[in-house]
Structure formats: structure tokens, C-alpha cells
N, C-alpha and C positions, 0 to 999 in steps of 0.2 A: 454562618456555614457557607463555604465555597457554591455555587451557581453546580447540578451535577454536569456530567461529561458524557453526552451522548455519542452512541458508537454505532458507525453504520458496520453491516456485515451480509452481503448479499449471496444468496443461497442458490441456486440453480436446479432444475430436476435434474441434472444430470449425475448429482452430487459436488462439482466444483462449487470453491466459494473463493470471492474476493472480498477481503477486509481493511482495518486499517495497519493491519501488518505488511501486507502484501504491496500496498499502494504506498506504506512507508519506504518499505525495502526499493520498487519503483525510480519514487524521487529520489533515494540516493545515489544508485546509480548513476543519473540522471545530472545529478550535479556531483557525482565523485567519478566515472567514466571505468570502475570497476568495480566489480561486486565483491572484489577482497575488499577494499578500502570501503564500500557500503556498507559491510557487513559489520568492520572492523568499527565505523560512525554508529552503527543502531547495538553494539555490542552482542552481536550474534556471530556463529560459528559461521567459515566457508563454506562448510559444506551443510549447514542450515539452510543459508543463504540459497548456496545453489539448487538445492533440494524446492525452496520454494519459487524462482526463475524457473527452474522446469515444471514444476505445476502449472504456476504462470501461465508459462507457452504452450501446455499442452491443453490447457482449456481453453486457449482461441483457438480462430478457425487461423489464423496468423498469428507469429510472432510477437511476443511485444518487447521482448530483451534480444538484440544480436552482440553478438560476441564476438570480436579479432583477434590471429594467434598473433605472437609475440613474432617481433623482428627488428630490425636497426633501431626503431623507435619504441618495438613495445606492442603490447596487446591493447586491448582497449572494449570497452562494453556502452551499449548505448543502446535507448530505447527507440522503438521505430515510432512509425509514423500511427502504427494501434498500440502501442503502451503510451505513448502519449494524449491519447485519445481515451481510453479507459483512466487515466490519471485524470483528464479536465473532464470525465463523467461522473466519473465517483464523487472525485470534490465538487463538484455539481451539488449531484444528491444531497452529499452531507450536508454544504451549505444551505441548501434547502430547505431541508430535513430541520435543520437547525433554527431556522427562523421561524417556522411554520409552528413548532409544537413548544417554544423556549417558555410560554408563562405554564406550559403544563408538569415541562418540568422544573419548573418554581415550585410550582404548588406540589411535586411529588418530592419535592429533597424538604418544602415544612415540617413532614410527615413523616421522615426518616427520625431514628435518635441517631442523637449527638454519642460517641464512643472518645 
């Protein structure tokens, strides 16, 4: 049986959460330089996508996706210097997260059935 597949997903009081959806979407941006073309890589809608960009940046206190309008070359999206920061924290975490608890979850996928 596969190793399981631990999933971080941070919760805030305020109600905002960052997950590994959000910090996916993130990196694509990030190496696709638009959130069509992200959206289009993690096979989600634009206007999913954009929906959760502005989540995003409405639960920092900054930015972490900016956006440029179109002109001779083009629009363009890219993460600032706080989505970048919340991407090397999260992956943080999870790497973490992941080393720290891996023989517990050994021992809790023995304990699973097989389907």
C-alpha cells in the first residue's frame, strides 16, 4: 500500500484558509506568469482561479498576486514579494510537518483496508 499523503490546510480565526489548493494555484502563476494559463495547467476555471487570487489577497494584509493590463507586449501576473513568502512558509510547514509525523503515518495507513 502506497506511503498516505499528508495535507496541510491552515485555518485562521478570522475564517480565511490557505491550503494546498491555493499555494498550488500560487506556484503556477509563478512559473506560468498568468492565471489563465495557471488555471488552464491545474485544470480549473478562470474565473475559479480568479475567485480564489482574490481570496488570496484579501486575507493579507498585502498582496500576494499583482496583475498587469494588456499592451504591446501583453498583460502579465506575478507574485509579489508576500506570495512568495507565504509559498517558502507553507512549504515550510508541510515539509515539516512531513518529516516530523511520517512513521505515524506508517503506522496509520497499516491500519487502513485495502479497497
Amino acid at each position: 500500500m502506497p506511503n498516505p499523503r499528508l495535507s496541510i490546510r491552515l485555518d485562521f480565526a478570522n475564517g480565511d484558509r490557505i491550503g494546498p489548493g491555493k499555494i498550488a494555484l500560487l506556484e503556477a502563476i509563478r512559473s506560468q506568469g498568468s492565471i489563465t494559463v495557471a488555471a488552464q495547467h491545474l485544470g480549473m476555471s478562470y474565473r475559479r482561479a480568479w475567485l480564489l487570487v482574490q481570496a488570496i489577497n484579501n486575507s493579507l494584509q498585502q498582496p500576494a498576486v499583482a496583475t498587469s493590463q494588456g499592451g504591446a507586449e501583453g498583460g502579465g501576473t506575478v507574485l509579489t514579494p508576500v506570495g512568495e513568502e507565504v509559498v517558502k512558509l507553507y512549504r515550510s510547514i508541510e515539509g515539516r510537518s512531513h518529516t516530523s509525523v511520517h512513521q505515524e503515518c506508517l503506522a496509520i495507513s497499516r491500519l487502513v483496508c485495502c479497497r
